[in-house]
N, C-alpha and C positions, 0 to 999 in steps of 0.2 A: 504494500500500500504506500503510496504518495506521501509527501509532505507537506508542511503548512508554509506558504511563500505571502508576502505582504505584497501589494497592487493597489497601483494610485487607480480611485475613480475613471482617470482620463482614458491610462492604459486600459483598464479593464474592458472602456465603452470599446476601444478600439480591435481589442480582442477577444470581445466577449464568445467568438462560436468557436476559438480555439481552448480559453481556459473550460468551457462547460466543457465540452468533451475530455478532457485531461479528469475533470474533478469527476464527469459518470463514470468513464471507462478506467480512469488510471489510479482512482481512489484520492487525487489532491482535493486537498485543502485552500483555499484563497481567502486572504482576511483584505475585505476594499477598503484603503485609505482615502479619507477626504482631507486635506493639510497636515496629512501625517499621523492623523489619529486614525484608528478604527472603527468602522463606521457600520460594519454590515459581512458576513461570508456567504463566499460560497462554497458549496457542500453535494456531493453525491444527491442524487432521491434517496438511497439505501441508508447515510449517513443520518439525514432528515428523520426519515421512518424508524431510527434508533434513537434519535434524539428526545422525539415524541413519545417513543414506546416509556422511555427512562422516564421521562417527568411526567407520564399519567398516574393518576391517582393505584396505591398499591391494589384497590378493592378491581380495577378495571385490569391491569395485568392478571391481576389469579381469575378472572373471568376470564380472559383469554387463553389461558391455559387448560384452566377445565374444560373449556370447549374444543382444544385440540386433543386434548386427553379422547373428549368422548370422538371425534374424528379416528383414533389410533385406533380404538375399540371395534369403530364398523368397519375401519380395516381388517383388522386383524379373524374376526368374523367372516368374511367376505374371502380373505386368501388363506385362512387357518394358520397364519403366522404373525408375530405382533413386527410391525416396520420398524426399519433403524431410520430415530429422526434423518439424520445428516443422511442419507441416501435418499429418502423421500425429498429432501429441502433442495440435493442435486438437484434430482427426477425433474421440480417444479422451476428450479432455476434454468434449467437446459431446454424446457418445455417453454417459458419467458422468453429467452434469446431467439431462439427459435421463431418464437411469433413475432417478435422485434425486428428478426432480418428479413419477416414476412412484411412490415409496414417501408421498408426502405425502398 
């Protein structure tokens, strides 16, 4: 994964379809400077959707959980073996790219 690089405002407007793609695909970090100070990042979608997950209320994560719980379950019913998350999390990521080089 990428690192965190500082980016004047100006730069950024000027490269902006070069740094998003660094930050989807390459995992960077961009923090936009306005006179030097920090003003705004940018960030992955994937990064965002961790960001958000972290600062939801704890009661709304263990919801999420239990509902993937019972997802393992009518798998596991369904092919008579209980799935390994990280293989299914591939499956669904490779399944994503897949549809994404279908919109290109």
């Amino acid at each position: 994964m990428g690192g965190k690089s500082h980016v004047s405002l100006t730069e950024a407007k000027q490269r902006l379809g070069e740094l998003v793609k660094r930050a989807a695909y390459g995992g960077e970090r961009f923090v936009l400077e306005f006179r030097d100070k920090p003003q705004a990042a940018l960030v992955s979608y994937e990064d965002l959707e961790r960001l958000e997950m972290t600062s939801a209320p704890l009661e709304t994560r263990l919801q999420t959980l239990r509902e993937l719980d019972k997802v393992r379950e009518r798998i596991a019913k369904r092919t008579g073996k209980l799935p390994d998350s990280s293989e299914e999390i591939a499956e669904m990521r490779e399944e994503r790219d897949a549809e994404l080089e279908g919109l290109r």
